[in-house]
MARVOLO-766362 format. One record per residue (C-alpha): x, y, z; chain; residue in three letters. Coordinates in pm, 1 decimal, padded with zeros to 6 digits, always signed. Each point is the difference from the previous one (the first is absolute). Example, Ala and Ser with C-alpha at 12.3 -4.5 7.8 and 13.67 -1.06 7.14 Angstrom:
          X          Y          Z   kette   rest
   +01230.0   -00450.0   +00780.0       A    ala
   +00137.0   +00344.0   -00066.0       A    ser
// end
This chain:
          X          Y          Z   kette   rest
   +00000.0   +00000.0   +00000.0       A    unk
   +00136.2   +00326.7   -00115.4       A    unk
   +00020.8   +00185.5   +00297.2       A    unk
   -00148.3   +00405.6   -00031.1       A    unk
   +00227.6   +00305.6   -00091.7       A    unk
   +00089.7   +00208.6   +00323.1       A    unk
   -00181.9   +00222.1   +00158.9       A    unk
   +00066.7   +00400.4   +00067.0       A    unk
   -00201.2   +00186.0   +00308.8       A    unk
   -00032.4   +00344.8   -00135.0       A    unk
   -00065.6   +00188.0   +00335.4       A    unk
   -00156.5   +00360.5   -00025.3       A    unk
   -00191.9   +00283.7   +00172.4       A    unk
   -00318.0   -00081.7   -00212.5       A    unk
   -00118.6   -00067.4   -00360.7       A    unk
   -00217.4   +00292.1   -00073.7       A    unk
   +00036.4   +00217.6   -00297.7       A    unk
   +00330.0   +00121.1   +00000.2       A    unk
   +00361.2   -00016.3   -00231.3       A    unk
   +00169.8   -00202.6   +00254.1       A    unk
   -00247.8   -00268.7   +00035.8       A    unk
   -00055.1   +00050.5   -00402.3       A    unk
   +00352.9   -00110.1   -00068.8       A    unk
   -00053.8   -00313.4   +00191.5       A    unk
   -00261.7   -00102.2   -00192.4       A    unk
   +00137.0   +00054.3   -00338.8       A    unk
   +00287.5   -00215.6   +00170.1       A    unk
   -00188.8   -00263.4   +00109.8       A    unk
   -00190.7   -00022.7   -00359.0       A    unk
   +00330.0   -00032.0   -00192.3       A    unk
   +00177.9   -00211.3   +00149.0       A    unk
   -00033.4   -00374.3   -00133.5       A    unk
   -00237.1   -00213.5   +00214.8       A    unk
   +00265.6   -00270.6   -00022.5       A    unk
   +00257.8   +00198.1   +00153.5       A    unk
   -00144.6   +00127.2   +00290.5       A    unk
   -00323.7   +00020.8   +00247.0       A    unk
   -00116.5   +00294.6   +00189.2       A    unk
   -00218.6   +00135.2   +00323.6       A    unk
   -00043.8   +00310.1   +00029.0       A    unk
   -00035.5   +00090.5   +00382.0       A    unk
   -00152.6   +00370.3   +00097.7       A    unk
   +00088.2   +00146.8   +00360.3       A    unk
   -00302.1   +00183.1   -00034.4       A    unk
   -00249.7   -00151.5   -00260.8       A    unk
   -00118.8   +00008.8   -00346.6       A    unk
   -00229.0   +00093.0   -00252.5       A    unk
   -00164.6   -00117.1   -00337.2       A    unk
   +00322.2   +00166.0   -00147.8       A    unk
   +00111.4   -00337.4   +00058.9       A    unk
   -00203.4   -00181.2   -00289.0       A    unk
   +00205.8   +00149.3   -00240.9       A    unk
   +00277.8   -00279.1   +00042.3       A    unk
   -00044.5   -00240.5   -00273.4       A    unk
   +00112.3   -00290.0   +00159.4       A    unk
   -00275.4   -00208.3   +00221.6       A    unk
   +00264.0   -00148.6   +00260.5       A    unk
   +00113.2   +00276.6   +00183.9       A    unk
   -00100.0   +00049.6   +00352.8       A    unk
   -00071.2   +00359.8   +00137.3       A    unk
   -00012.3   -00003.2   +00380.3       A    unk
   -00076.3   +00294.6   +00266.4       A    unk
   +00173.0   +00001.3   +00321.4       A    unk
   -00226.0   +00270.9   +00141.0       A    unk
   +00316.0   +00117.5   +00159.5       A    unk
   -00147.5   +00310.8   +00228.3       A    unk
   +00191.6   +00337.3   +00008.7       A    unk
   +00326.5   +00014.2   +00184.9       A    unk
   +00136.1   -00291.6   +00188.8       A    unk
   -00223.7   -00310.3   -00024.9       A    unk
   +00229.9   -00334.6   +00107.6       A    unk
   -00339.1   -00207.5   -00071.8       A    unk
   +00061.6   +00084.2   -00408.1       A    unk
   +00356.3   -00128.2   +00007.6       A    unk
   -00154.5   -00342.7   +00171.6       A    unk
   -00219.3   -00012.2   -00254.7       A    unk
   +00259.6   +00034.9   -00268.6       A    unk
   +00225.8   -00228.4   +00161.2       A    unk
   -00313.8   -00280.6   -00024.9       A    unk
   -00063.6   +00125.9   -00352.4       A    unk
   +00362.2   -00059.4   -00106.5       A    unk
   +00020.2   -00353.8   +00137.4       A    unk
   -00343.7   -00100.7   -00145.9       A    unk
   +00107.5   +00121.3   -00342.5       A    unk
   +00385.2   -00045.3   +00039.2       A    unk
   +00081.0   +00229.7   -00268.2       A    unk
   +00392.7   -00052.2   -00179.3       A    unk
   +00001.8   +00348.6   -00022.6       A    unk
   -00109.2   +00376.4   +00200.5       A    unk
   +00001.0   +00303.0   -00143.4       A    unk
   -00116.3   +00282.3   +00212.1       A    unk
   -00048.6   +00375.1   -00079.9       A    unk
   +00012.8   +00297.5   +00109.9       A    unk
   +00004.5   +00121.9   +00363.6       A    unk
   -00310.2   -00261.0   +00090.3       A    unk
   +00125.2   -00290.4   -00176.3       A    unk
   +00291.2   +00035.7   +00285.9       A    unk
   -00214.1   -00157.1   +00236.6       A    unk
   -00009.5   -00324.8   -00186.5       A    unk
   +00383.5   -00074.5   +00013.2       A    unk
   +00037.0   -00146.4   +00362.6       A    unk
   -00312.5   -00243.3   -00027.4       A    unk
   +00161.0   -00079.0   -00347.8       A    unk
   +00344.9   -00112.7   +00162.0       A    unk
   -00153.3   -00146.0   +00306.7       A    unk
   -00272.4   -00221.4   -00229.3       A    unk
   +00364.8   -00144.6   -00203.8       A    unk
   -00074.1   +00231.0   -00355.5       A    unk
   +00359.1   -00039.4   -00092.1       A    unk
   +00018.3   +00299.0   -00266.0       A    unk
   -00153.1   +00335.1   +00083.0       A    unk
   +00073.9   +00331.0   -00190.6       A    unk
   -00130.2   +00310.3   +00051.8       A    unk
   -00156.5   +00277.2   -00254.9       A    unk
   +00032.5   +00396.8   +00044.6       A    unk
   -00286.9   +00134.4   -00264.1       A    unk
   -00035.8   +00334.7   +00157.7       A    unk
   +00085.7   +00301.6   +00282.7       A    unk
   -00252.8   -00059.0   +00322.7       A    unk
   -00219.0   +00276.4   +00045.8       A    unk
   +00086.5   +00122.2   +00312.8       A    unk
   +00386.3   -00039.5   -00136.3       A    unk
   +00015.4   +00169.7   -00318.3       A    unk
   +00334.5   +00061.2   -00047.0       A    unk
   +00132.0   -00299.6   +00215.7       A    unk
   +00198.9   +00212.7   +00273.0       A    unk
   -00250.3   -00179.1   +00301.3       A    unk
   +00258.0   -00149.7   +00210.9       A    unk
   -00300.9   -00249.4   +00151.7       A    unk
   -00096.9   -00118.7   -00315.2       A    unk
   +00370.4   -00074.8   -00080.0       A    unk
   +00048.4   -00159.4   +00355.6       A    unk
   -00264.0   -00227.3   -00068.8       A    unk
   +00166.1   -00124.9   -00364.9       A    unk
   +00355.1   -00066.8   +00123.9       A    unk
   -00166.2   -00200.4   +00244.7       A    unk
   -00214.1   -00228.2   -00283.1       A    unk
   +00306.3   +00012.6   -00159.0       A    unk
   +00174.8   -00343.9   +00079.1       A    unk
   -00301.6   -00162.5   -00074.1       A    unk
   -00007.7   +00058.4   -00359.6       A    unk
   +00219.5   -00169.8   -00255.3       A    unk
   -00062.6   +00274.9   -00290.6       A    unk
   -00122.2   +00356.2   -00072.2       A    unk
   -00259.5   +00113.0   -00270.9       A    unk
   +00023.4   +00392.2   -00022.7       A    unk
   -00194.3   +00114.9   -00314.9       A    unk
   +00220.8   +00318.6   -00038.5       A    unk
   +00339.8   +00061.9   +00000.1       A    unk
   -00132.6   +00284.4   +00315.7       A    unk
   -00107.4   -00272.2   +00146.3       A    unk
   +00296.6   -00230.9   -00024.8       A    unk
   +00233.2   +00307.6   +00124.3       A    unk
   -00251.6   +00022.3   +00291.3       A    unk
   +00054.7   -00380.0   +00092.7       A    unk
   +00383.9   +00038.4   -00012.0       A    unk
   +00066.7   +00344.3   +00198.8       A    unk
   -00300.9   +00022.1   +00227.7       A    unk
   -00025.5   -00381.1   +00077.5       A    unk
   +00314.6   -00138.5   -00048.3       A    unk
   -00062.2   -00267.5   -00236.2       A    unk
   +00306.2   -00151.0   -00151.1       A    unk
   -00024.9   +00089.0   -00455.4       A    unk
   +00057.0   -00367.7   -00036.0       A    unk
   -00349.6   -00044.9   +00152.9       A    unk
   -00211.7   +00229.3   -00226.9       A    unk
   -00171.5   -00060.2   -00353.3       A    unk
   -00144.9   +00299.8   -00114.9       A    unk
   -00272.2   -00109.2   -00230.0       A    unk
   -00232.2   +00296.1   -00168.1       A    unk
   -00376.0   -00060.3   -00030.3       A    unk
   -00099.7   -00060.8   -00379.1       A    unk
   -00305.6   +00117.1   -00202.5       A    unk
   -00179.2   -00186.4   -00270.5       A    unk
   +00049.4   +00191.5   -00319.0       A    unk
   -00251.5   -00227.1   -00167.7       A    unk
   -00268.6   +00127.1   +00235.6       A    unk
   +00114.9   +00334.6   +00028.5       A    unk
   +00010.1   +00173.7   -00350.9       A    unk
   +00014.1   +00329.4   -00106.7       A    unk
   -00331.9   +00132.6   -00223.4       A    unk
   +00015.2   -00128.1   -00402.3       A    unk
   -00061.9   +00338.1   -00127.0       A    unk
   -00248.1   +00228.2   +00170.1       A    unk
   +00003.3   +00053.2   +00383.7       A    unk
   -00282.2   -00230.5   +00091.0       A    unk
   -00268.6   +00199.9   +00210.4       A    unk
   -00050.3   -00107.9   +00377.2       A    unk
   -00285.0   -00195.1   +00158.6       A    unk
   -00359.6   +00109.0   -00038.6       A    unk
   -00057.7   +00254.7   +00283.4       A    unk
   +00354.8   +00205.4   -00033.7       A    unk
   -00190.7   +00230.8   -00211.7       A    unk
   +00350.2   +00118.5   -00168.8       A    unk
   -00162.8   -00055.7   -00364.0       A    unk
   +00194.3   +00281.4   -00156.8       A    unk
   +00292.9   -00111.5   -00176.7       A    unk
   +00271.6   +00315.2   +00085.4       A    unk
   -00029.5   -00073.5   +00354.6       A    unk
   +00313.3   -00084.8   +00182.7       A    unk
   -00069.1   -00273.5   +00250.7       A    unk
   +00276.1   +00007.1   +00250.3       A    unk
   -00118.6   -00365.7   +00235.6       A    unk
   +00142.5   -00144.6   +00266.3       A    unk
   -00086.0   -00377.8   +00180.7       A    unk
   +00056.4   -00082.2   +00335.9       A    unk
   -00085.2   -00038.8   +00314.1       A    unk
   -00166.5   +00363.4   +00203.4       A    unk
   +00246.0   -00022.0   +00263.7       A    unk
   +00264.7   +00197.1   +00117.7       A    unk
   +00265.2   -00162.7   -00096.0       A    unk
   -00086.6   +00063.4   -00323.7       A    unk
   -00088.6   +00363.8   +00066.0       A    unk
   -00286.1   +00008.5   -00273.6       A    unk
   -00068.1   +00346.3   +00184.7       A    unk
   +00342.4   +00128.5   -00189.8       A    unk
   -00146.3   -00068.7   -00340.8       A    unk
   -00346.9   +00207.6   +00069.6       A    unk
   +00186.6   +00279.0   +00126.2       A    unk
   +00214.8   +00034.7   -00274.3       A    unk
   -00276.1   -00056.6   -00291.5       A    unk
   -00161.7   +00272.6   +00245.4       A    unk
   +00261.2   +00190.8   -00032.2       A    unk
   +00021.2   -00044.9   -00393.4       A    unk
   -00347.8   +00094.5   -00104.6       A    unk
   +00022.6   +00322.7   +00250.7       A    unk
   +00319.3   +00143.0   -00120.7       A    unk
   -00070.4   -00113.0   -00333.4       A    unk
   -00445.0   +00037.0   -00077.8       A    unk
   +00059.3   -00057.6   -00352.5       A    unk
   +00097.4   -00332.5   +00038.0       A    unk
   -00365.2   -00072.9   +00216.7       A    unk
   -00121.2   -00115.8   -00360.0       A    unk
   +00237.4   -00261.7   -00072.6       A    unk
   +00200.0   -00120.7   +00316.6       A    unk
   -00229.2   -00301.3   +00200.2       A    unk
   +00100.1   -00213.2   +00284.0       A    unk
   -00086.7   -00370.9   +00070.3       A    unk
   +00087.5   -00142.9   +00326.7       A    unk
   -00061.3   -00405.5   +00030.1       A    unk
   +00019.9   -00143.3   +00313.7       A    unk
   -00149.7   -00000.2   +00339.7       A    unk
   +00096.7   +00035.6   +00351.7       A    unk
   -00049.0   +00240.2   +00300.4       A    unk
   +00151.7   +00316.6   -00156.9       A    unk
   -00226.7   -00028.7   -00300.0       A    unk
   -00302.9   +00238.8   +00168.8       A    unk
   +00258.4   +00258.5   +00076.3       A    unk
   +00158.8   +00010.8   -00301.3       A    unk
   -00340.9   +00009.2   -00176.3       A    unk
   -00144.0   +00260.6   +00199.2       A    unk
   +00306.2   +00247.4   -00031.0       A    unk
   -00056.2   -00051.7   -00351.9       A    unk
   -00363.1   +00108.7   -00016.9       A    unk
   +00054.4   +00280.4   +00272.4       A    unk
   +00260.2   +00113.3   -00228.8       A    unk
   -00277.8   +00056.6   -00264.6       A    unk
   +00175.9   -00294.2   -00242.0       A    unk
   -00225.8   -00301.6   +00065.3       A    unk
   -00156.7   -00005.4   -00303.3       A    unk
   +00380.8   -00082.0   -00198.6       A    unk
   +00050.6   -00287.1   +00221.5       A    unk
   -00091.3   -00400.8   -00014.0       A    unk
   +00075.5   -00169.4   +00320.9       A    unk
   -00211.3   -00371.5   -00079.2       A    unk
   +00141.6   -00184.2   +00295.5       A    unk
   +00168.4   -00306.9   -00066.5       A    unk
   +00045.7   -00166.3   -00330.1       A    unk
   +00060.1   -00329.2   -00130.6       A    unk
   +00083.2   +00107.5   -00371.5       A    unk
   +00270.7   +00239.6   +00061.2       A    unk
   +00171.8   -00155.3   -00293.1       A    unk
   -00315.4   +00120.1   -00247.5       A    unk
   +00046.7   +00343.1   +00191.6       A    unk
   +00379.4   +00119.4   -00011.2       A    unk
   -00004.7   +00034.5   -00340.1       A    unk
   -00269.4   +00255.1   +00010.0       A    unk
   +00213.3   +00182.2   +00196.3       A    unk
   +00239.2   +00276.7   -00150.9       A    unk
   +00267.2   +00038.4   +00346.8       A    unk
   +00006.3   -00230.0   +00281.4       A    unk
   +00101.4   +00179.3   +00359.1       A    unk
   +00134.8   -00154.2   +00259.5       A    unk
   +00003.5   +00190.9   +00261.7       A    unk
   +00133.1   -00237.6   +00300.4       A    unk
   +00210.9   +00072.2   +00334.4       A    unk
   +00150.6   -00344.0   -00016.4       A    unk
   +00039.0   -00239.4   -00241.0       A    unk
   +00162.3   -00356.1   -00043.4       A    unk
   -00030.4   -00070.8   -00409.2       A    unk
   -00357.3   +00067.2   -00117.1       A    unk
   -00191.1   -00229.3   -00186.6       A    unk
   -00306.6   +00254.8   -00146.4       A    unk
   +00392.6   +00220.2   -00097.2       A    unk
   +00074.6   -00305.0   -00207.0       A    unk
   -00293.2   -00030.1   -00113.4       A    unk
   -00055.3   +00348.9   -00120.3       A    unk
   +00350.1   +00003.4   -00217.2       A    unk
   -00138.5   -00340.4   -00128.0       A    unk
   -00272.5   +00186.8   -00184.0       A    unk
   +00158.5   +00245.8   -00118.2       A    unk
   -00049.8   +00291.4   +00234.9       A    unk
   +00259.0   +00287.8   +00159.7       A    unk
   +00035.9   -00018.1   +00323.8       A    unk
   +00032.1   +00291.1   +00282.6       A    unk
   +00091.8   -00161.4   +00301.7       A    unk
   +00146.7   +00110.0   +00372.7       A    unk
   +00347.6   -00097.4   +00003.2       A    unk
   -00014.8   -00203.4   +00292.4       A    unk
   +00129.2   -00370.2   +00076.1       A    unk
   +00025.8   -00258.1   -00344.9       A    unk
   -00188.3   +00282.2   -00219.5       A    unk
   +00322.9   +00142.3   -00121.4       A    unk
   +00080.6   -00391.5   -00106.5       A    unk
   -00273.0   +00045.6   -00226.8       A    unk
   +00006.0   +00347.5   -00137.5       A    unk
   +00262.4   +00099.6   -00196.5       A    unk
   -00085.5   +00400.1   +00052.1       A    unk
   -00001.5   +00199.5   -00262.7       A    unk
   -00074.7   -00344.2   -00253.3       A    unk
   -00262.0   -00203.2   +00104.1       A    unk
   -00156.1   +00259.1   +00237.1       A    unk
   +00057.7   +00292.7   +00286.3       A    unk
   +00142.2   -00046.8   +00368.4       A    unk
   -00107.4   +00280.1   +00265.3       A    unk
   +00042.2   +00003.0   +00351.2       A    unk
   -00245.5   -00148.8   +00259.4       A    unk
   -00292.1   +00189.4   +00125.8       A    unk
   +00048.6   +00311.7   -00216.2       A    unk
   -00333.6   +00079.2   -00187.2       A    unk
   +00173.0   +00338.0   -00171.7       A    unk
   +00235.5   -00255.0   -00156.0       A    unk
   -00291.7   -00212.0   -00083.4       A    unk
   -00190.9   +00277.9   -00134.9       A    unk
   +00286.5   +00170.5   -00193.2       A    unk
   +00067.4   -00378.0   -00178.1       A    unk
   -00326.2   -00030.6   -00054.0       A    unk
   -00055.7   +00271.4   -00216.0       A    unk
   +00301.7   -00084.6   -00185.3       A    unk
   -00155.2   -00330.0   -00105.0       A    unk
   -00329.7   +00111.9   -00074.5       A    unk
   +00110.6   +00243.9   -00208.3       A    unk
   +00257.2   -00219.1   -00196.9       A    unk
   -00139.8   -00253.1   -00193.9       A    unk
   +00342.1   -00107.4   -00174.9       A    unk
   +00147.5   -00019.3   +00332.8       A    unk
   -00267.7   -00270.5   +00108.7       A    unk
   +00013.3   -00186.0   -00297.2       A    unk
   +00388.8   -00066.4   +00008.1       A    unk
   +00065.1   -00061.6   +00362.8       A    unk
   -00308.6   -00221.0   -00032.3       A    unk
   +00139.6   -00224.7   -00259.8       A    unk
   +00368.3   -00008.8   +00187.8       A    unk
   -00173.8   -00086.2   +00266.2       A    unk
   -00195.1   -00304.6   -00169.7       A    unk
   +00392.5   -00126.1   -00129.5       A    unk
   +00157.2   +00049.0   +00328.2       A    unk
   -00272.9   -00250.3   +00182.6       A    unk
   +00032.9   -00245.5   -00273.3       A    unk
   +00418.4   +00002.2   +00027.0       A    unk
   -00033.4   +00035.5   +00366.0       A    unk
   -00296.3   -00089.7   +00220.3       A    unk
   -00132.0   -00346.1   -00201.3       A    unk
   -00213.4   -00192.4   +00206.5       A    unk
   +00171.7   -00322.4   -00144.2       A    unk
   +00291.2   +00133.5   +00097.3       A    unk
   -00119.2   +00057.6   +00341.7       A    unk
   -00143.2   -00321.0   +00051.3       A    unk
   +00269.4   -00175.6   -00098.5       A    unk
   +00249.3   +00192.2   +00243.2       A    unk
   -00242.7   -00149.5   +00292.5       A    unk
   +00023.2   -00364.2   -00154.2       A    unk
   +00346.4   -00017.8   -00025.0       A    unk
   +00021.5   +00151.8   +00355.7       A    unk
   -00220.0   -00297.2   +00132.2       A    unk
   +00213.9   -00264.9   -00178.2       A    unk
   +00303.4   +00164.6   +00152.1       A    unk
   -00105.3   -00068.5   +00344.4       A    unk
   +00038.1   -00404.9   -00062.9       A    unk
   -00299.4   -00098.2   +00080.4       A    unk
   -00074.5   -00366.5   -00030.3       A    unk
   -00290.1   -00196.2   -00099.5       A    unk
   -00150.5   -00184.0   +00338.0       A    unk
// end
């Protein structure tokens, strides 16, 4: 009897909409069923943003672990971990941390660890606690994962891991999925009401929280149509995503008399159908590890205007493929705004260096298989 390929525990906070847990999936659906199995395990818990895996034998299990310390969600992981006996962890992020001690003490013989992104309450990783609590996770795991060369630098001065113990792997986008526009900008969703074809839609996607500052982006299109009225007849904003900040950010908008040049649906499930309707995508983050919707947006074909903050200056090459401007500076925002909404040559060339740097760059093949041949690296053998 042929016995099964091995198993990986993929430990994070919680499979909800989001580009972390939207890499793992896009892992988990490329790599070759007879290479290797998967769980996911959630902290916290999940959503129906977990059908989207393709593949009908992966577990996703909640811990429930409650906020702060909470010794009863290690026991629980530590029974999980012998009832599944995964060959493999691999934890992320500041949560998945709490997984590696049950790991070791239920015999997983190979645990590595991935960085994705900044915490929020540590944006620019100077919190002495947080790095504290790292060095001391730190001899139980075999390998690092940061997605950004930030990241990796991060691991090596502020935690003391060894170079010989990192892989840096970048996440990679799908440049079959995510296309730029044959011809025509194709208009947005029914509802936008953006029908009229010189409009300049300057979008963004992500999640309405604050490290992502969506605030910075409404000031500075605030800014824009104020200092410049003349472009209220062709400049429109479209926010996607939801979150706690979304009512503020809305509501500053309409106080601000500029509701009606703004589309803020919520959520969405066909961002790939929407990007290319877009003519600039903003990404107006505090902290960032390597951005998936980024990738996606050079994908399909659009310039990019992004804070130039953790792996984003990985991705943009400034002045090419897009713009770079400081964090949290909505004069900057506004002032590059303008530029791109008045320049349509300008959008249409960074946009298509863009597209050529993802596909030389940021493959999702070659992604995947950076991940694969980490796993077979780690000897694991067939029980």
């Amino acid at each position: 009897m042929t016995s099964p390929p091995p198993l990986i525990a993929h430990v994070i906070h919680h499979l909800w909409i989001g580009g972390l847990e939207n890499g793992l999936i896009n892992l988990i659906n490329r790599i070759p069923e007879e290479r290797y199995r998967h769980a996911i395990i959630c902290m916290d818990d999940f959503s129906d943003f977990r059908e989207r895996l393709q593949r009908k034998d992966v577990q996703v299990i909640a811990i429930h672990k409650k906020a702060g310390r909470d010794p009863a969600a290690k026991w629980r992981l530590f029974k999980l971990f012998r009832e599944l006996k995964p060959d493999i962890l691999h934890s992320r992020n500041l949560s998945g941390l709490d997984a590696l001690l049950p790991a070791y003490l239920a015999g997983i013989n190979h645990r590595i660890h991935g960085e994705h992104g900044r915490d929020v309450d540590d944006l620019d990783g100077s919190n002495r606690k947080l790095q504290l609590l790292r060095r001391l996770h730190r001899p139980l795991i075999d390998r690092y994962i940061p997605l950004s060369k930030d990241l990796e630098c991060y691991l090596q001065k502020s935690v003391g891991v060894a170079a010989s113990r990192i892989t840096q792997i970048y996440n990679g986008v799908d440049t079959d999925k995510f296309t730029p526009a044959s011809g025509d900008r194709p208009p947005l969703p029914a509802g936008a009401g953006f029908a009229d074809k010189d409009s300049v839609i300057i979008g963004t996607i992500g999640r309405f929280q604050s490290v992502k500052d969506p605030m910075n982006l409404a000031e500075g299109f605030i800014r824009l149509v104020e200092n410049r009225p003349e472009l209220t007849a062709r400049a429109r904003l479209v926010m996607i995503g939801d979150g706690p900040l979304r009512e503020p950010v809305m509501r500053r908008l309409a106080e601000a008399g500029y509701g009606d040049l703004v589309w803020a649906p919520g959520s969405r499930n066909d961002v790939e159908a929407i990007l290319p309707a877009f003519d600039l995508f903003v990404l107006p983050s505090l902290a960032e590890g390597i951005s998936n919707t980024l990738l996606e947006a050079m994908a399909c074909g659009l310039p990019v205007l992004a804070t130039a903050v953790g792996g984003n200056p990985e991705l943009v090459t400034d002045g090419e493929t897009g713009t770079l401007i400081p964090a949290a500076d909505s004069s900057a925002m506004a002032t590059m705004l303008e530029r791109y909404v008045r320049d349509k040559p300008l959008r249409l060339s960074q946009g298509k260096a863009g597209r050529k740097r993802v596909e030389e760059k940021f493959s999702i093949t070659a992604m995947v298989d950076s991940y694969v041949r980490l796993y077979d690296n780690l000897g694991v053998t067939v029980r």
